[in-house]
C-alpha positions in Angstrom: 0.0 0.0 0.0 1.5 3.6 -0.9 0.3 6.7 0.6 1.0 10.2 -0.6 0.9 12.9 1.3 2.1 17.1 1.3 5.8 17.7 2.1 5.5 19.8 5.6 8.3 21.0 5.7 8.2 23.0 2.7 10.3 21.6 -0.1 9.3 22.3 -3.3 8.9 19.4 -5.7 9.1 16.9 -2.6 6.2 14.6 -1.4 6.2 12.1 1.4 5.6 8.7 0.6 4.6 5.9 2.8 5.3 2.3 1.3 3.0 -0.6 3.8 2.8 -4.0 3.5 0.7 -6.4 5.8 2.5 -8.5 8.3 4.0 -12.1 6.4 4.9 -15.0 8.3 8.6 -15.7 8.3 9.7 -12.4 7.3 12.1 -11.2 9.9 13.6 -8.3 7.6 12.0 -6.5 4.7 13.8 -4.1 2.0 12.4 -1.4 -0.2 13.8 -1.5 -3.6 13.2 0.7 -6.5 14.2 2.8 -9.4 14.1 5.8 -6.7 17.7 4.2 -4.8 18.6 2.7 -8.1 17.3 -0.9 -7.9 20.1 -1.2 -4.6 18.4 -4.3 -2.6 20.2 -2.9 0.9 19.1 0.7 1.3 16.0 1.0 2.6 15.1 -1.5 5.4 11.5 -1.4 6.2 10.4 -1.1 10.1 8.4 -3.5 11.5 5.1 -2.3 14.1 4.1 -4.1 16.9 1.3 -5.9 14.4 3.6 -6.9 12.2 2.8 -4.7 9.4 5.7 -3.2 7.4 6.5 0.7 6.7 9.1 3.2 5.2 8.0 6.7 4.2 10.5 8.3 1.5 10.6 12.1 0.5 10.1 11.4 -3.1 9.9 14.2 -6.3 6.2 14.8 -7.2 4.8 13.7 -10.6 6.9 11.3 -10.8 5.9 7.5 -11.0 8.7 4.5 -9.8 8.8 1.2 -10.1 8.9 -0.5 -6.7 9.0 -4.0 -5.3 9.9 -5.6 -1.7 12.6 -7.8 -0.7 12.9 -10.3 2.0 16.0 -10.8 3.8 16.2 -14.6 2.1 15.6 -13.0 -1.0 12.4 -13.3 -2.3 10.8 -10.5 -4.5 7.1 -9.3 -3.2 4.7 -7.1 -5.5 2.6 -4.2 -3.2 -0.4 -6.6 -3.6 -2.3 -2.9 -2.7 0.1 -1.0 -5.5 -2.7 2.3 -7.0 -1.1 1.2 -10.0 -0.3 -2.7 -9.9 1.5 -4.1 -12.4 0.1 -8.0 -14.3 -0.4 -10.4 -11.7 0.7 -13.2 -13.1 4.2 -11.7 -14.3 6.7 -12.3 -11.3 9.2 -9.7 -12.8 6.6 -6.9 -13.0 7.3 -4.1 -10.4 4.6 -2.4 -8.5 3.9 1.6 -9.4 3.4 4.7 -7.8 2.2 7.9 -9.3 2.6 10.8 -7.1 0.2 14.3 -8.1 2.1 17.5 -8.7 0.2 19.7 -6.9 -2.3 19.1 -3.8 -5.7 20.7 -3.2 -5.5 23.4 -0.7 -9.2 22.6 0.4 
């Protein structure tokens, strides 16, 4: 699951972006991998809540989309199963998507 939301802190061209997936038995250590840290399987290690769910929130440019996918410390690859923009099921080597907006309503 990705969530988008308004960069706070004021930088221009910047949104934050939460990457969640659900709690998976046997997974002591999860990895964030993308085209946003260059496909590099060690940067981003996810943290684990107390339910088991997995989270990692990035400042990210805005309008951009990147192709995503998870990693488990024995090195399995894991589609978001929740991706806005998910990529063919049945294709193991597809990667998950995320579109971020360039501008949010000031409602």
């Amino acid at each position: 699951m990705v969530t988008v939301q308004k960069n706070t802190r004021r930088k221009v061209g910047k949104v934050r972006v939460t990457f969640t997936m659900p709690a998976m038995d046997g997974c002591d250590c999860l990895y964030l991998v993308g085209r946003f840290n260059e496909w590099n399987e060690s940067v981003y290690r996810m943290q684990r809540a107390d339910d088991g769910t997995w989270s990692l929130t990035l400042e990210l440019e805005s309008g951009r989309e990147f192709q995503y996918r998870f990693r488990t410390n024995d090195g399995r690859w894991l589609n978001d199963p929740f991706a806005p923009h998910a990529p063919i099921k049945s294709d193991p080597e597809a990667q998950s998507l995320v579109h971020q907006p360039r501008q949010f309503s000031t409602n």
